[in-house]
C-alpha positions in Angstrom: 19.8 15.6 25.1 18.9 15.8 21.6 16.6 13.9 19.9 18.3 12.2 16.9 15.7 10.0 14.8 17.3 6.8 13.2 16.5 7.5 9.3 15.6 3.6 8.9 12.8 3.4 11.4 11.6 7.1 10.2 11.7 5.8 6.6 9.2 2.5 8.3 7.4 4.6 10.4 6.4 7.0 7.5 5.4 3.8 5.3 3.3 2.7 8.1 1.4 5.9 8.7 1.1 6.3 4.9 -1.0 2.9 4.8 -3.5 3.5 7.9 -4.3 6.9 5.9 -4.2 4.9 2.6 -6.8 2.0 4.7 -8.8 4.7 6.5 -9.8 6.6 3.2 -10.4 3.2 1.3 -13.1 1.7 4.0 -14.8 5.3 4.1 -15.1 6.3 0.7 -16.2 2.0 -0.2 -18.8 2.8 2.6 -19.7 5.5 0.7 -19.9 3.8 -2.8 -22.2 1.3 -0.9 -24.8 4.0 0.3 -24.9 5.8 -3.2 -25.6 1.9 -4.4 -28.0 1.4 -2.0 -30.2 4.8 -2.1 -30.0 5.6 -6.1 -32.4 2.6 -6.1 -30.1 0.5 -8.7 -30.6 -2.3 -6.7 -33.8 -2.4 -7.3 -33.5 -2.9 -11.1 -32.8 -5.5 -14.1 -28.8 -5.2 -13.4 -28.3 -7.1 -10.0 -25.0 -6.8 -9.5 -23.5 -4.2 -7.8 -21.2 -1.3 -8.9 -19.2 -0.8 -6.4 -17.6 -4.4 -6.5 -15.1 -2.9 -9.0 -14.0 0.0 -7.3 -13.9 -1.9 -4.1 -11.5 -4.9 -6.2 -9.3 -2.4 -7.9 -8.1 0.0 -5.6 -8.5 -2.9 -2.7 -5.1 -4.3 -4.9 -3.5 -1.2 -4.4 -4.5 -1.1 -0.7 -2.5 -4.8 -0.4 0.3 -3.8 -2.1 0.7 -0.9 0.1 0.5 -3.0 3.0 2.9 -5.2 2.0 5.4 -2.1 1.6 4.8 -1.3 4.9 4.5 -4.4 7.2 5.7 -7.7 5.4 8.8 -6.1 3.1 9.5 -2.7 4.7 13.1 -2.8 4.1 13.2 -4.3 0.9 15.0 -1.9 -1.0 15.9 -2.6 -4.5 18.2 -0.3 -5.1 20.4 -1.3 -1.9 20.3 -4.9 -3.5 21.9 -3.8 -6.6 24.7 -2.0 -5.0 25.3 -4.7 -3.0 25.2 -7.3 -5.8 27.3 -5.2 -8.0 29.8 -4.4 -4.6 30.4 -8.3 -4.4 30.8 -9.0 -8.0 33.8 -5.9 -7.9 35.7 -7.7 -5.1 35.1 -11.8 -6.4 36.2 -9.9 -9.7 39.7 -8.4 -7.8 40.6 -11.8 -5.8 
């Protein structure tokens, strides 16, 4: 028996391993941005607030956006949506 993969749940399944890389990278390199914080001794001086908010913020969006690709919209498929839109428009246009 051969084993055929269905291209739509390859296409998920790649999404989904694409954002636990994409997560796993974030958390450790933010741990990392943390420590550097921490031991350069920054927060020990006149500026407070801590660098690595923005990185953190920033590429935290990104991290969101790639989750919603893969878990909340994973089919949504713009390009499919225009054909189809453009498909029904031909055949209301032809009746």
């Amino acid at each position: 028996m051969q084993n055929v993969k269905d291209p739509e749940l390859w296409e998920l399944a790649k999404k989904r391993a694409s954002f636990k890389s994409h997560l796993a990278v974030y958390v450790v390199m933010n741990i990392f941005f943390w420590l550097l914080w921490y031991f350069s001794g920054q927060r020990d001086g006149n500026d407070r607030f801590p660098w690595p908010v923005w990185p953190m913020l920033g590429w935290g969006i990104g991290v969101v956006f790639h989750y919603l690709g893969a878990y909340v919209y994973p089919k949504d498929n713009s390009v499919e949506r225009e054909y189809q839109k453009l498909k029904n428009r031909q055949s209301n246009s032809n009746n």
